[in-house]
BADREN-293076 format. One record per residue: residue in three letters; x, y, z of N, C-alpha, C in turn. Coordinates in nm, 2 decimals. Layout:
BEGIN
  marba     n_X     n_Y     n_Z    ca_X    ca_Y    ca_Z     c_X     c_Y     c_Z
    ALA       X       Y       Z       X       Y       Z       X       Y       Z
...
***
This chain:
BEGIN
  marba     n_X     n_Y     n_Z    ca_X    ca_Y    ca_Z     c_X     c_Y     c_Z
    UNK    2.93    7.20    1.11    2.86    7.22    0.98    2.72    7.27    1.00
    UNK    2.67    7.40    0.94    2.55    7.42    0.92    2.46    7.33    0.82
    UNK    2.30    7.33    0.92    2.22    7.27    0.82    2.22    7.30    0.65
    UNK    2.25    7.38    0.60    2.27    7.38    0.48    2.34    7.32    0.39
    UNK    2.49    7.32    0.43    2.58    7.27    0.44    2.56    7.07    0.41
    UNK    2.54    7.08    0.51    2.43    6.92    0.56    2.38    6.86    0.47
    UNK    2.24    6.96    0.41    2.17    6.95    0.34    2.25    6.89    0.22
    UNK    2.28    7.00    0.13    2.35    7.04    0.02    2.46    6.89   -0.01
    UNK    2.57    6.83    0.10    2.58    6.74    0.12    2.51    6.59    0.11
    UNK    2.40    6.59    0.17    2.31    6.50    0.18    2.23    6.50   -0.02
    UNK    2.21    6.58   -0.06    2.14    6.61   -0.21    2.23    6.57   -0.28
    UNK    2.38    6.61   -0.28    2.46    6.55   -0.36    2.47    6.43   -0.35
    UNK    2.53    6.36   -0.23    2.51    6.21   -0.24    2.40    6.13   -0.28
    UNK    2.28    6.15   -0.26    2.19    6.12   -0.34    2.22    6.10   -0.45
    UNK    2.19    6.23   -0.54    2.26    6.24   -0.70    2.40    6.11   -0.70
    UNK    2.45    6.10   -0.62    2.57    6.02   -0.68    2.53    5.87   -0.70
    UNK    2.44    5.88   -0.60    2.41    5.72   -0.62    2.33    5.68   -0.71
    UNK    2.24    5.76   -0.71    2.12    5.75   -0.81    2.22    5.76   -0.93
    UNK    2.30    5.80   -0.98    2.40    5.78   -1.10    2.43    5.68   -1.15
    UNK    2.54    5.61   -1.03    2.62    5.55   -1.03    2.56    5.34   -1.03
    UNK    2.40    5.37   -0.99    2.30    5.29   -0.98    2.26    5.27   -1.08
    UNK    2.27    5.30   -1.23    2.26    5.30   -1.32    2.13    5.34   -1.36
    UNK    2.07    5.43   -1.30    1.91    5.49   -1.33    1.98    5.59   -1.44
    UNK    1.98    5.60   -1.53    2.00    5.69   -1.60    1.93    5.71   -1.74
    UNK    1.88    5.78   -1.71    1.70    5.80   -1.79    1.77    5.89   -1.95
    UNK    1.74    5.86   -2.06    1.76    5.90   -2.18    1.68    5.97   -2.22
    UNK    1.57    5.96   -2.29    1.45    5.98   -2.32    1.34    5.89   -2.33
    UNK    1.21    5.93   -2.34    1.10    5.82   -2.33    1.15    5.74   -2.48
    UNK    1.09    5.63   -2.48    1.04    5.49   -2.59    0.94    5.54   -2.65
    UNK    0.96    5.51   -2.81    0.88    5.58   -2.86    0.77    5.41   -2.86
    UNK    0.62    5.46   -2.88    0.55    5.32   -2.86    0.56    5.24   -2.91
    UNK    0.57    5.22   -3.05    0.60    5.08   -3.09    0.77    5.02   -3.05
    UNK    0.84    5.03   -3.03    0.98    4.99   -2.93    0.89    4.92   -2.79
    UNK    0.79    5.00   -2.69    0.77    4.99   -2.58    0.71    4.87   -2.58
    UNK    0.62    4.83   -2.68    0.48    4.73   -2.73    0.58    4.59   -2.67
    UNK    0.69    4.60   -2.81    0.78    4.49   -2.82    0.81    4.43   -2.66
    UNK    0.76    4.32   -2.64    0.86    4.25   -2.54    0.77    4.31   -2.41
    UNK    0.84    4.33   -2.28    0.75    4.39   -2.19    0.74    4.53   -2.22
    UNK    0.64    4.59   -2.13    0.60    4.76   -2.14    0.76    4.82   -2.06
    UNK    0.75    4.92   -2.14    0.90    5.06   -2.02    0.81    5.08   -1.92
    UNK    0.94    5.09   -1.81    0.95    5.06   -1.69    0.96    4.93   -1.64
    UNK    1.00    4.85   -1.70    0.95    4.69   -1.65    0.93    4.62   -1.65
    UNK    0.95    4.48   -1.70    0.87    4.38   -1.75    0.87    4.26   -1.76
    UNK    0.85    4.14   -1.80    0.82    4.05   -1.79    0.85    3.94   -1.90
    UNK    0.93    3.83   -1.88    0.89    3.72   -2.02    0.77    3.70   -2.05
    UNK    0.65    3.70   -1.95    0.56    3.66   -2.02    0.47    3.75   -2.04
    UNK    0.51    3.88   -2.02    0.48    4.01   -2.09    0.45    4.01   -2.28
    UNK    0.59    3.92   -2.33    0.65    3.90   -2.47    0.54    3.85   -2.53
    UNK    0.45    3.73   -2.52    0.40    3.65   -2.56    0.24    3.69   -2.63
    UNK    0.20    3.82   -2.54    0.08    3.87   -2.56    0.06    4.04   -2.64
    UNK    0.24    4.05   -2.64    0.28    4.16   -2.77    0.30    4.13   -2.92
    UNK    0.29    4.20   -3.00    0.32    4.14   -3.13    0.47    4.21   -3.15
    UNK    0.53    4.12   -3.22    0.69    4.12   -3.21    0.69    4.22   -3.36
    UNK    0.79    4.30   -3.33    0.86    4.41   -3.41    0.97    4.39   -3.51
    UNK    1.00    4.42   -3.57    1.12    4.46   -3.68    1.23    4.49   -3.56
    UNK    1.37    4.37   -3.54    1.43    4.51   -3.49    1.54    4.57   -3.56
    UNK    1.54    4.70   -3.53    1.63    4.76   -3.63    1.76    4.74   -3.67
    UNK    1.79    4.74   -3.81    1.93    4.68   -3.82    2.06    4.79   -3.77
    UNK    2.13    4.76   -3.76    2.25    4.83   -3.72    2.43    4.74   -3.78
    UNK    2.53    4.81   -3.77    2.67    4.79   -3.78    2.72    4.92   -3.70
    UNK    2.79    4.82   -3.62    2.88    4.87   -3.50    3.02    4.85   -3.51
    UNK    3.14    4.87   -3.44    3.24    4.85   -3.46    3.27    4.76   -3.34
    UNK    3.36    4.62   -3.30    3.36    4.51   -3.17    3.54    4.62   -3.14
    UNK    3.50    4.50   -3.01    3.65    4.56   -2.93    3.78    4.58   -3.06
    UNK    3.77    4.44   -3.12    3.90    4.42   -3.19    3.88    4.44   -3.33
    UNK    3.83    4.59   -3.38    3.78    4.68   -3.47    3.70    4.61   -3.58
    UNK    3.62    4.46   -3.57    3.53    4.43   -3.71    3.46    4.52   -3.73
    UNK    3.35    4.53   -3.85    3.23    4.57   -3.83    3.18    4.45   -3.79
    UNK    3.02    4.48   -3.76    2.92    4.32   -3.73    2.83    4.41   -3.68
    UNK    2.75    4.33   -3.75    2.61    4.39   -3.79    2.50    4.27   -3.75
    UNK    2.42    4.37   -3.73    2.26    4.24   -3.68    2.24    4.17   -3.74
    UNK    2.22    4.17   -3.85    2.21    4.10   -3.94    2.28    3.97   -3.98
    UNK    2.42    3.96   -3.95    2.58    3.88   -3.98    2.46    3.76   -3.82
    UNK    2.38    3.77   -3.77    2.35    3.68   -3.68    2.22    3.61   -3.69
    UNK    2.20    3.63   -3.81    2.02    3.62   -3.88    2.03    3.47   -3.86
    UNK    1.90    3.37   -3.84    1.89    3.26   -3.79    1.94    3.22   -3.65
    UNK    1.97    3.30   -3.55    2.00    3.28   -3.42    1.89    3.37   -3.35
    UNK    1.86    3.33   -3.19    1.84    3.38   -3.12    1.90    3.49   -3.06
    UNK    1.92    3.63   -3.04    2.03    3.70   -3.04    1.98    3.78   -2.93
    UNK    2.05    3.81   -2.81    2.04    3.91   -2.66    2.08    4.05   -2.72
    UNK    2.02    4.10   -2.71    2.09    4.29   -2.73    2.12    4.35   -2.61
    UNK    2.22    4.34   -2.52    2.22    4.40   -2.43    2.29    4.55   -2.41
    UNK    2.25    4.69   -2.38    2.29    4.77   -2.40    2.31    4.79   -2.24
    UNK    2.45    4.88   -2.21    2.54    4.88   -2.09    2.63    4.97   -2.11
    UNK    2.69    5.04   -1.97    2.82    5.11   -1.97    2.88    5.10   -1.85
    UNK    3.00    5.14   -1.89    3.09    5.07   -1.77    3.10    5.19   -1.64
    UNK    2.98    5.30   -1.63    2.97    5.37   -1.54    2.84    5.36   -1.50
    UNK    2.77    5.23   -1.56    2.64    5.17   -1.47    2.66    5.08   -1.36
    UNK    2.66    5.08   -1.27    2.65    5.01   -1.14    2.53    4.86   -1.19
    UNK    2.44    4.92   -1.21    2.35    4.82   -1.24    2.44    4.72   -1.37
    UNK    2.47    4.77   -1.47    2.50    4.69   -1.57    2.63    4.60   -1.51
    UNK    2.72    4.67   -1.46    2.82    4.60   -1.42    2.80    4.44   -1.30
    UNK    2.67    4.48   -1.20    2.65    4.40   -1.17    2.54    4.28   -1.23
    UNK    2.51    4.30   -1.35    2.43    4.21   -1.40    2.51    4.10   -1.54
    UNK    2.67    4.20   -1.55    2.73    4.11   -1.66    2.78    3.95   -1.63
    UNK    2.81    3.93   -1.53    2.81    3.75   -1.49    2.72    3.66   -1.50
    UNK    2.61    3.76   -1.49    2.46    3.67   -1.54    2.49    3.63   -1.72
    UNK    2.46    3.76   -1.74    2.48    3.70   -1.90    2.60    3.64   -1.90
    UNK    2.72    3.68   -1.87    2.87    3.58   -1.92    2.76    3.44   -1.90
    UNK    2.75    3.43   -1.75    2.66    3.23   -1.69    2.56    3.19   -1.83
    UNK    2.53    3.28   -1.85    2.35    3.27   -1.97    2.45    3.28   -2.10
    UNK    2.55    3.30   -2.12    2.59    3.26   -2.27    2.66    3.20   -2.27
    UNK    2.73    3.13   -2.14    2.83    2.97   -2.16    2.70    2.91   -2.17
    UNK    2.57    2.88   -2.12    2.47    2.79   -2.12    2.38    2.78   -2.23
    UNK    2.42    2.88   -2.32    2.30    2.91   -2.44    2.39    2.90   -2.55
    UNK    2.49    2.94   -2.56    2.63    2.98   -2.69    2.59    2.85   -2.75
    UNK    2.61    2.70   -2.72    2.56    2.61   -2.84    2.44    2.56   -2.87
    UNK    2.33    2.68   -2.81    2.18    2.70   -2.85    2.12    2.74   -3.01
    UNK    2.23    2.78   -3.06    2.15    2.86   -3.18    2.16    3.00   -3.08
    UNK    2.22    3.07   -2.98    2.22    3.19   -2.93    2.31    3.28   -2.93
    UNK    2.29    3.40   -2.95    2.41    3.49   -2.97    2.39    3.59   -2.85
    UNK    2.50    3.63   -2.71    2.43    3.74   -2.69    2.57    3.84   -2.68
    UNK    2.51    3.95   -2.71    2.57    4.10   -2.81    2.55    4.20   -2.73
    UNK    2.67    4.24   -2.63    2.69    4.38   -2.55    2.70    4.50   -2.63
    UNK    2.62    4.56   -2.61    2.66    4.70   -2.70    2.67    4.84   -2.60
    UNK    2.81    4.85   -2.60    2.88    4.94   -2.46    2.84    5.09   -2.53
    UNK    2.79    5.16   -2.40    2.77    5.31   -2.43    2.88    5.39   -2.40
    UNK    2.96    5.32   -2.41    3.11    5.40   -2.33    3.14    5.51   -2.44
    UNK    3.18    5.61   -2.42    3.29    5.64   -2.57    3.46    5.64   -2.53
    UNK    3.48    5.53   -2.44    3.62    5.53   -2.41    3.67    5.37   -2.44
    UNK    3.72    5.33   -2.57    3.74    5.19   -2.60    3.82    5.11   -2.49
    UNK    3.90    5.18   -2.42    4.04    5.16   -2.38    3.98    5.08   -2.25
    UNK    3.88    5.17   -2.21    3.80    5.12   -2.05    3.69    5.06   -2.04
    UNK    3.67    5.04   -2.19    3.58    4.91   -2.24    3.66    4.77   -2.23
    UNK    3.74    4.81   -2.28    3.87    4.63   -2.31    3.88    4.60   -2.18
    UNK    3.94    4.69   -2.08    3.98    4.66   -1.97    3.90    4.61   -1.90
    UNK    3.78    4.67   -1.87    3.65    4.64   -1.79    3.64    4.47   -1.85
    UNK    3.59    4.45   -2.00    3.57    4.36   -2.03    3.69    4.22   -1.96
    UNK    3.76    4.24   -1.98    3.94    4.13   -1.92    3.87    4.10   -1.78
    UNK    3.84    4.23   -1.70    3.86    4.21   -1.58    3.74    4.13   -1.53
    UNK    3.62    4.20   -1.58    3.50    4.07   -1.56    3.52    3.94   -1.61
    UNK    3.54    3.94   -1.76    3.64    3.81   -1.74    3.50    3.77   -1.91
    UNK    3.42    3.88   -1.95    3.34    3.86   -2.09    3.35    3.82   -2.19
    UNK    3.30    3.70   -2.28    3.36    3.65   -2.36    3.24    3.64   -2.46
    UNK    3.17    3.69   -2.51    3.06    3.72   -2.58    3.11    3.86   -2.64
    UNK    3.03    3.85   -2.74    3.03    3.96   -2.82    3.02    4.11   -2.75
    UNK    3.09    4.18   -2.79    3.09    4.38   -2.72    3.12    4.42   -2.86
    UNK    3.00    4.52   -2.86    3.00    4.61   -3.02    3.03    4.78   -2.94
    UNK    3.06    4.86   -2.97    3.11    5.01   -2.94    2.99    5.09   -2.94
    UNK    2.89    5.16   -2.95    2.81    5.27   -2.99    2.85    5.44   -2.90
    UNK    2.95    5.49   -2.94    2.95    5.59   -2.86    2.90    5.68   -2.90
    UNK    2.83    5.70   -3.01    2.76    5.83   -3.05    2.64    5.78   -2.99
    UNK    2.61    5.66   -2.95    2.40    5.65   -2.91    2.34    5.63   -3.03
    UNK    2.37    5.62   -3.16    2.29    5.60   -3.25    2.21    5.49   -3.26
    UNK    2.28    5.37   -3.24    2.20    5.25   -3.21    2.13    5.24   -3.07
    UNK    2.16    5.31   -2.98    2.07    5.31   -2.84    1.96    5.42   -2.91
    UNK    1.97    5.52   -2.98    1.84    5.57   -2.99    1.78    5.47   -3.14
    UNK    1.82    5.46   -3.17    1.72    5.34   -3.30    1.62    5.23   -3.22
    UNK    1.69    5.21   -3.09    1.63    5.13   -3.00    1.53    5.19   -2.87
    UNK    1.56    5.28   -2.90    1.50    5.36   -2.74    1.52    5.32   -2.64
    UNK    1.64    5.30   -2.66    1.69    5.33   -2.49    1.71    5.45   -2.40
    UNK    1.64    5.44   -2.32    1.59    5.56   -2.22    1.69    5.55   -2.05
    UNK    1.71    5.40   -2.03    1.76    5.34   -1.93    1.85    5.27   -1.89
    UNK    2.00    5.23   -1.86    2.07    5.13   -1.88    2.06    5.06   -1.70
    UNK    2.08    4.91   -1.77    2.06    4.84   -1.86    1.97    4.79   -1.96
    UNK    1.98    4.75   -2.08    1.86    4.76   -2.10    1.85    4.63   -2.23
    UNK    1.78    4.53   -2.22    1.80    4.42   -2.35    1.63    4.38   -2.40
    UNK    1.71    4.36   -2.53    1.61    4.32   -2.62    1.65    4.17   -2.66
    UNK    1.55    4.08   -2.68    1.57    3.92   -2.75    1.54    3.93   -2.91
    UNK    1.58    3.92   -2.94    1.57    3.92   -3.12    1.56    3.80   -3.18
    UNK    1.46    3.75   -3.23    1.42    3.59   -3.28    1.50    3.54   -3.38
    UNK    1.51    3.47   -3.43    1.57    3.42   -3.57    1.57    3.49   -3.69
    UNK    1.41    3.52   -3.64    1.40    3.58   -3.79    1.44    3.75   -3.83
    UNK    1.46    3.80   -3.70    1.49    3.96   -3.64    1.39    4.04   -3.61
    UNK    1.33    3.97   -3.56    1.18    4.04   -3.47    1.22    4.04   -3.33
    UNK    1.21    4.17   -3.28    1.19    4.21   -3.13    1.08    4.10   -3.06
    UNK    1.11    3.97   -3.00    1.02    3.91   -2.91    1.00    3.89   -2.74
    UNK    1.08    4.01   -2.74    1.10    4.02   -2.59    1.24    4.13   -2.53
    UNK    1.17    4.19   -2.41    1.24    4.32   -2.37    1.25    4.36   -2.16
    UNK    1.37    4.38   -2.17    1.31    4.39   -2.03    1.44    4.54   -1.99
    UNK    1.38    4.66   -1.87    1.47    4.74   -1.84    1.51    4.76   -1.75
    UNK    1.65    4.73   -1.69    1.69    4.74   -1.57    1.76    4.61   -1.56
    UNK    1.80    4.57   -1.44    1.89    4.42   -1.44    1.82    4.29   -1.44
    UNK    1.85    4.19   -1.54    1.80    4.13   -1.53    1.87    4.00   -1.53
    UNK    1.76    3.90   -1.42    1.81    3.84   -1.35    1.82    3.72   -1.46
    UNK    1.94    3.62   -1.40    1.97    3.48   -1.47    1.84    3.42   -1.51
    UNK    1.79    3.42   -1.41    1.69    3.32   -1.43    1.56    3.38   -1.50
    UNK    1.49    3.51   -1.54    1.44    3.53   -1.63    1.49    3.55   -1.78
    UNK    1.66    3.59   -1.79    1.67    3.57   -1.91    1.70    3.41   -1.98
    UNK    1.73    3.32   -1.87    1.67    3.21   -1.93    1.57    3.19   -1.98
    UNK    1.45    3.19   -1.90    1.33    3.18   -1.93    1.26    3.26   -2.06
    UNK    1.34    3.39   -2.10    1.32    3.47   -2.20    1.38    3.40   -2.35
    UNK    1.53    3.35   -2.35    1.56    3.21   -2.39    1.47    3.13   -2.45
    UNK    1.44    3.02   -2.34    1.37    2.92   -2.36    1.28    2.94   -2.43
    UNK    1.20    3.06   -2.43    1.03    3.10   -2.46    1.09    3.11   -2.59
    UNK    1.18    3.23   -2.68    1.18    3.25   -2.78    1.28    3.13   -2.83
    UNK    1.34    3.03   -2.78    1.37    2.87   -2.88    1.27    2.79   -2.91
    UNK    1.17    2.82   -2.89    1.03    2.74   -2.89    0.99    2.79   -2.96
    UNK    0.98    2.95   -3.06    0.88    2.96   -3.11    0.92    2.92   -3.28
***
């Protein structure tokens, strides 16, 4: 094989991984989305505490087993927004956390709410069986509700208070044990 060849080789796999790793950049956050919770690119539970908490936007989605359900249908709960697709590498390996985080939270007052970027239902159901998810999965395959939210990144979750204020945000995978702690913080307040 010539160095080009090589090359050209070597550039693609890259690209593949970086894909398949779930870096998959959307567009920027517009600023007040970013404020809420930690800053984009990154963040922190206790990032939340020293932002002022936002409106978050209402939405109706369609679930695996075709309801509507709407943000709202969960108003007085603590509620996880997690946005994911089943061609994230990252999201895939962070769903057993949340399944672990909502057998341990579900008779908290907690809801938490997958909202799949797939537009293939079929390989959503399946995906979901095989991980074994038993929490809510809403549909968005147009992105309308990933862009109401600005999502730029998957994975990507928002904590939504009781009252439906954005009180916390983080992008990328996140671990059991800070979304407990993101939990705990917003049951307290």
């Amino acid at each position: 094989m010539d160095f080009k060849k090589i090359l050209l080789l070597l550039v693609t796999i890259g690209m593949l991984f970086f894909l398949v790793s779930g870096c998959a950049c959307m567009t920027e956050p517009p600023e007040e989305i970013g404020r809420a919770g930690s800053q984009s690119g990154g963040g922190s539970a206790e990032g939340s505490s020293s932002s002022p908490a936002i409106p978050a936007p209402e939405f109706t989605l369609n679930s695996l087993d075709g309801r509507e359900v709407s943000l709202s249908d969960f108003r007085g709960k603590v509620v996880v927004l997690n946005f994911w697709a089943t061609w994230c590498g990252t999201c895939r390996a962070e769903m057993p956390n949340l399944e672990r985080a909502y057998q341990a939270y579900k008779d908290k007052n907690v809801e938490l709410v997958g909202i799949s970027m797939d537009t293939d239902t079929q390989l959503v159901e399946s995906f979901v069986k095989e991980v074994g998810v038993t929490y809510t999965i809403l549909l968005d395959p147009s992105h309308r509700v990933a862009s109401d939210y600005a999502i730029w990144a998957l994975p990507s979750t928002y904590i939504v208070d009781e009252k439906g204020m954005i009180v916390g945000s983080e992008i990328g995978q996140l671990a059991e044990s800070m979304l407990k702690n993101m939990l705990d913080q917003a049951l307290e307040e």
